[in-house]
C-alpha positions as semicolon CSV with decimal commas, in nm:
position;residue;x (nm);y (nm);z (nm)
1;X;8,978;6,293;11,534
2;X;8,987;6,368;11,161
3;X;8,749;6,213;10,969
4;X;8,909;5,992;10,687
5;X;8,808;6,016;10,334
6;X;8,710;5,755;10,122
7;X;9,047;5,629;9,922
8;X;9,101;5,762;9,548
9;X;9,275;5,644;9,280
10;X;9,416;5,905;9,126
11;X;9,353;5,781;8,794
12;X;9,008;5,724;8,782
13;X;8,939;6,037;8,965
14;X;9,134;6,292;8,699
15;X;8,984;6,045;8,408
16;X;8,601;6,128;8,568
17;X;8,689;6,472;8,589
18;X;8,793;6,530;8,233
19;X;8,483;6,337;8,110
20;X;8,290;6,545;8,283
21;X;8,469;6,841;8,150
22;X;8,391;6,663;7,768
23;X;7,978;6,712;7,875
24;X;7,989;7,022;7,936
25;X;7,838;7,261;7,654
26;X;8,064;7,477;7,436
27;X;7,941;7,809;7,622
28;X;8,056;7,664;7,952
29;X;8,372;7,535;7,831
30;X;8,424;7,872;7,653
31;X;8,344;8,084;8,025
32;X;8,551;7,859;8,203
33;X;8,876;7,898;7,995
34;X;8,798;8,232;7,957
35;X;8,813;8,261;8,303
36;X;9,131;8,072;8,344
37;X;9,302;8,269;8,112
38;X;9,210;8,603;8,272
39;X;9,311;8,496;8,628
40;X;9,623;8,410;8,463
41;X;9,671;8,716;8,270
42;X;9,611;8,913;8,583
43;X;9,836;8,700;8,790
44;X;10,117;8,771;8,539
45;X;10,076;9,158;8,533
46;X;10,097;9,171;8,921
47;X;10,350;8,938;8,993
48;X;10,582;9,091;8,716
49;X;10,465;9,430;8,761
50;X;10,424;9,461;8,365
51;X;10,142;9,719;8,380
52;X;9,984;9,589;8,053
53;X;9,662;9,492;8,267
54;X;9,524;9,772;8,478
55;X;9,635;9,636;8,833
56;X;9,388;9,496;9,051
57;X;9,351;9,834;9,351
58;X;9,311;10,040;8,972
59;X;8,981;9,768;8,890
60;X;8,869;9,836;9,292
61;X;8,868;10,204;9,223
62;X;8,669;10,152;8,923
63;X;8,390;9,930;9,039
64;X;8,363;10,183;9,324
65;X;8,464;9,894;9,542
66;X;8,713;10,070;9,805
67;X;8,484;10,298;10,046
68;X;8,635;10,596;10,258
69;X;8,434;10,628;10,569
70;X;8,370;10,937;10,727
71;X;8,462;10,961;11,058
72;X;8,309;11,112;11,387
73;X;8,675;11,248;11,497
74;X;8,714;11,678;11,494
75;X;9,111;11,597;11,499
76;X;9,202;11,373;11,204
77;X;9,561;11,282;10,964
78;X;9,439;11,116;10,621
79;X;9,783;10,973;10,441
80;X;9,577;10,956;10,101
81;X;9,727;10,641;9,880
82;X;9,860;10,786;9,578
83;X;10,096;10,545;9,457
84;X;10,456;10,678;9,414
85;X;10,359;11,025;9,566
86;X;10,261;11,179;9,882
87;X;9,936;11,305;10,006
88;X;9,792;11,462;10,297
89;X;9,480;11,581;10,455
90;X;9,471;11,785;10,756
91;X;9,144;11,827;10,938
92;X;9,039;12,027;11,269
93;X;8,675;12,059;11,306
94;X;8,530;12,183;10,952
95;X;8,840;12,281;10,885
96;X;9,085;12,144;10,630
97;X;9,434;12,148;10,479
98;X;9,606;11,948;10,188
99;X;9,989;11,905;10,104
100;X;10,040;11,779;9,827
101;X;9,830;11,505;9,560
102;X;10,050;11,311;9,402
103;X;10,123;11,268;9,037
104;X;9,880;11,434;8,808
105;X;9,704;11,134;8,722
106;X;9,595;11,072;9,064
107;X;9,452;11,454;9,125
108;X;9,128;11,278;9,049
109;X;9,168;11,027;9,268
110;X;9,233;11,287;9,574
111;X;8,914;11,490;9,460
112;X;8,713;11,244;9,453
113;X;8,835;11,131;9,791
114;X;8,784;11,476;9,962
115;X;8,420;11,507;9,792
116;X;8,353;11,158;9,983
117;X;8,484;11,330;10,325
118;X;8,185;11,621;10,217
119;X;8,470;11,879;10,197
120;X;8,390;12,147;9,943
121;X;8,689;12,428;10,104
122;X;9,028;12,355;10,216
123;X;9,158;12,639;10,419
124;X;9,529;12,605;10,340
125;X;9,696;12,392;10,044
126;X;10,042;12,349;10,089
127;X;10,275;12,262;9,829
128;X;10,594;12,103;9,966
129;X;10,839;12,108;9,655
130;X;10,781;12,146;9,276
131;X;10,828;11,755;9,211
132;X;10,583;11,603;9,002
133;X;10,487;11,275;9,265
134;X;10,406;11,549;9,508
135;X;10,220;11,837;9,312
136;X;10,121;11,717;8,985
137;X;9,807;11,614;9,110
138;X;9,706;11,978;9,286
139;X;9,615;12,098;8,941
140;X;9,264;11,977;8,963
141;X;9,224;12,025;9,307
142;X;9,292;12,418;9,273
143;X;9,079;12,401;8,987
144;X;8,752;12,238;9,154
145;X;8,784;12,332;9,517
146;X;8,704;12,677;9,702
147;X;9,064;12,736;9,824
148;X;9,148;12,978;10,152
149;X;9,530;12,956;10,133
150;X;9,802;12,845;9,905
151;X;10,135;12,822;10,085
152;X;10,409;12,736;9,791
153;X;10,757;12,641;9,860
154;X;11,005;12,923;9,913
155;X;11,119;12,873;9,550
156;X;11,444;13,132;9,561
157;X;11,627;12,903;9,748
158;X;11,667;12,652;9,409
159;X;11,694;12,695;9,032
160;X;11,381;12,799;8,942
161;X;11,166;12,492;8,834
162;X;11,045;12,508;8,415
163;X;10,886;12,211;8,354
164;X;10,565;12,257;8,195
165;X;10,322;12,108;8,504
166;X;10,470;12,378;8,734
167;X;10,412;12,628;8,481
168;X;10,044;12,497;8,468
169;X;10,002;12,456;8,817
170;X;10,120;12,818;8,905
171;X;9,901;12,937;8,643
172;X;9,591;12,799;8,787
173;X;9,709;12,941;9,084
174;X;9,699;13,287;8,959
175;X;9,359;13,237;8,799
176;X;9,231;13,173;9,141
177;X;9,047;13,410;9,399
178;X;9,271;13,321;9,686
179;X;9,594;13,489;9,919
180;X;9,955;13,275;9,775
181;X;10,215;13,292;10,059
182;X;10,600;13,169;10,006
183;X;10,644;12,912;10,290
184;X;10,889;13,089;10,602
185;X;11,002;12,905;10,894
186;X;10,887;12,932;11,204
187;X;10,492;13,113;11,054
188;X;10,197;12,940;11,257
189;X;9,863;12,942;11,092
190;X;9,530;12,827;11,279
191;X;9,331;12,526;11,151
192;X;9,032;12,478;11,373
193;X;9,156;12,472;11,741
194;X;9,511;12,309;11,597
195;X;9,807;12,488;11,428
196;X;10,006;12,446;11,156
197;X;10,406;12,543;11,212
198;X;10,587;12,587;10,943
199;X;10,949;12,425;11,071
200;X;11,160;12,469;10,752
201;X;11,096;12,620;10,400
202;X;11,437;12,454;10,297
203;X;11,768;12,547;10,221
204;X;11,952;12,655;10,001
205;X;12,062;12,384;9,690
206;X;12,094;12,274;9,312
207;X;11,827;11,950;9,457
208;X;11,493;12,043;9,490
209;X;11,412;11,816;9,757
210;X;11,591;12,004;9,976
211;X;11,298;12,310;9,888
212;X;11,050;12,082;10,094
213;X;10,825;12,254;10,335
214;X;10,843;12,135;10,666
215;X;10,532;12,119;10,834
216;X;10,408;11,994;11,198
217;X;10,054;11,937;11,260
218;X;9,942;11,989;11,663
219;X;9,593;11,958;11,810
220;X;9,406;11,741;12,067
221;X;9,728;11,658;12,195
222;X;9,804;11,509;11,846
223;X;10,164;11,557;11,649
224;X;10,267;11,488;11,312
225;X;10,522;11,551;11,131
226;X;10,596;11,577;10,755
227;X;10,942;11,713;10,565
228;X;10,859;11,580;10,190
229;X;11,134;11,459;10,002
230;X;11,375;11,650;10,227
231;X;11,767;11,523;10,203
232;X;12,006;11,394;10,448
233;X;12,157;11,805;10,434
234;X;11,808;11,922;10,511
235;X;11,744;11,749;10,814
236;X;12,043;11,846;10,970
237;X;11,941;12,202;10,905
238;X;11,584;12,156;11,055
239;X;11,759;12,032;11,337
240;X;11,973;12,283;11,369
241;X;11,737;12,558;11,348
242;X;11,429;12,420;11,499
243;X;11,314;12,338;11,886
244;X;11,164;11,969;11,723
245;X;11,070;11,756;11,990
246;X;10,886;11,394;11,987
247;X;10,608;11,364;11,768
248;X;10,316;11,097;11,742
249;X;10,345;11,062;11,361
250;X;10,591;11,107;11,093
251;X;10,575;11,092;10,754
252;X;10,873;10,879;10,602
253;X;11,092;11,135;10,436
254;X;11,147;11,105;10,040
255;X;10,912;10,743;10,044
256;X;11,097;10,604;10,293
257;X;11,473;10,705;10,085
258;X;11,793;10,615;10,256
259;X;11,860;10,987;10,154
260;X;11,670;11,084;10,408
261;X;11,529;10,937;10,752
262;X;11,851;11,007;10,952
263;X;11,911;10,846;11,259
264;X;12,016;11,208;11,432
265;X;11,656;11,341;11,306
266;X;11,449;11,000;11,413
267;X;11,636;11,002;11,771
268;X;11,491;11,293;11,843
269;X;11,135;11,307;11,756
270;X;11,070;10,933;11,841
271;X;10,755;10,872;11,665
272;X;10,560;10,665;11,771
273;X;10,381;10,565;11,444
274;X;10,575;10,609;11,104
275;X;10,365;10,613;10,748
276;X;10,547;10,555;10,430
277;X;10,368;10,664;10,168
278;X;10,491;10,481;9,827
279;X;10,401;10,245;9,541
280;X;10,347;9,916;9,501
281;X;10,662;9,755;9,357
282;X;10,765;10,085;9,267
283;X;11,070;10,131;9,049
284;X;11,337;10,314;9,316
285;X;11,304;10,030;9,539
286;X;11,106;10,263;9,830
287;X;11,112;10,241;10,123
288;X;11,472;10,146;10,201
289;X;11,611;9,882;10,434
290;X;11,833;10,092;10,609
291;X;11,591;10,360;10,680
292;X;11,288;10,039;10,750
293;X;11,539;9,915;11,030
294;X;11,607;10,256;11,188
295;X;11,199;10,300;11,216
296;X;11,192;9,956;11,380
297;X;11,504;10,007;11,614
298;X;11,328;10,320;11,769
299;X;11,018;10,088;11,835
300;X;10,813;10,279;11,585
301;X;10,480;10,117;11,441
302;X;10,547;10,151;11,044
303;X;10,226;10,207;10,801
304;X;10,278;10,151;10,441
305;X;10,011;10,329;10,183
306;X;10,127;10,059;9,944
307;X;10,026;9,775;10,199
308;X;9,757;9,934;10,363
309;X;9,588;10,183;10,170
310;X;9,491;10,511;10,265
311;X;9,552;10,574;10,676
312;X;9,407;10,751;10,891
313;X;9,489;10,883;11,230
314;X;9,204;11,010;11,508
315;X;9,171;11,184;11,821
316;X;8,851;11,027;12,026
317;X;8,717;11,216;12,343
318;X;8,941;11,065;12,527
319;X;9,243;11,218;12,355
320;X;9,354;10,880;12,233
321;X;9,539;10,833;11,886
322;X;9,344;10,561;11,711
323;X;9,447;10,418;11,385
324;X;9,220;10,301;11,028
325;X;9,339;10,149;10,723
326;X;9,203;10,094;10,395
327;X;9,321;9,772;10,383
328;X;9,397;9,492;10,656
């Protein structure tokens, strides 16, 4: 049974409490409204999403408070939480690969998190399409990294791209001591004792999502799947033109868009585990509720960077798919 309190009238309670409040020094009257007034403030900023106040995953990142652990897996699938953008890391034995980093102001963010993981050389960086969210950050990672590879969207197939972060990314490109390959369907490169297949370099259109690379990830018995911000048009194509069969893990196309995500393209590869990588109350509404329902009908577990963080996906010795978040 419950034990009962001792009875309290309500007056003389709040009327003890607020003479107690009256002793208290200036100083600690000062820190205690102080206080109130920044939960408040912070309260405000998230629930409204007013970005005056820097939000309260920006504060964790600056107190060094969110750790990235490195794990004892040789097969591994980091979705790296970058907001409104898209991220990957690739990694078979020492080997790496990146697509993509995100906006610009996050290609610190994704160095940083790669120097954690002890990786000093990625092998391959893939660029799926020339959209800011998704290579804005890459920049700085060209820039500080030892680079093997740089495998750029097959940009003839769109009007050419001119905004001035493009112009800056392909320049750093070009200053760089490494080979720069035009994606092509169907080329396979080796990463560790897994491969990289390039499914689709895109199609022909005025949208540039439709120039996302299309790449599928295979080793240890593990499959993922990413097609960047590709379009409703584009995945018909990929299926079209590709022998794309169930994969473990997909990577929501276009944040999780109702543009994308087709129920002709999810019926067939039947992943098992779907990651959305977007922002938190992010201003085109991603992901979806038409595309969220699909990934639920087809019994798919769904991830979400903005709920969980950065995810990761493993191999153990046992060839078992096991599953970390940042974030509970």
């Amino acid at each position: 049974m419950a034990k009962k309190g001792k009875p309290v009238n309500s007056v003389e309670y709040i009327n003890e409490k607020i003479n107690k409040f009256k002793k208290l020094s200036k100083l600690k009257k000062f820190i205690i409204i102080a206080i109130a007034i920044l939960f408040s403030a912070f309260f405000i900023n998230e629930a409204f999403n007013l970005g005056i106040l820097p939000s309260l995953k920006e504060i964790e990142r600056a107190v060094g408070l969110e750790t990235v652990e490195q794990l004892p897996y040789d097969t591994q699938v980091h979705i790296i939480d970058v907001g409104q953008g898209d991220c990957i890391l690739l990694q078979q034995g020492n080997t790496y690969a990146l697509i993509d980093a995100g906006e610009r102001s996050q290609g610190e963010v994704v160095l940083e998190y790669l120097e954690r993981q002890g990786i000093s050389r990625l092998e391959y960086v893939i660029i799926s399409h020339m959209h800011t969210d998704h290579m804005g950050g890459m920049q700085i990672i060209i820039e500080n990294m030892e680079i093997g590879t740089v495998i750029l969207p097959d940009m003839t197939l769109v009007p050419t791209p001119t905004a001035t972060s493009v112009i800056s990314l392909l320049k750093a490109i070009q200053k760089k001591e490494c080979q720069v390959l035009a994606a092509t369907a169907g080329e396979v490169y080796q990463i560790g004792n897994g491969k990289i297949t390039i499914v689709t370099a895109g199609i022909k259109s005025d949208n540039q999502n439709n120039n996302s690379v299309g790449i599928l990830f295979e080793a240890n018995g593990l499959s993922f799947l990413t097609t960047g911000d590709g379009e409703k048009e584009y995945e018909e194509n990929l299926l079209q033109n590709s022998n794309l069969q169930q994969v473990d893990i997909f990577n929501a196309g276009h944040h999780g868009s109702y543009t994308s995500n087709t129920p002709e393209l999810l019926y067939v590869i039947m992943p098992k585990f779907v990651v959305v990588s977007c922002g938190d109350n992010n201003d085109y509404g991603h992901p979806h509720r038409e595309p969220m329902q699909l990934f639920y009908e087809i019994g798919a577990t769904v991830l979400r960077t903005d709920q969980k963080g950065n995810i990761i996906f493993v191999v153990d010795e046992n060839n078992i798919i096991l599953l970390f978040t940042e974030r509970q």
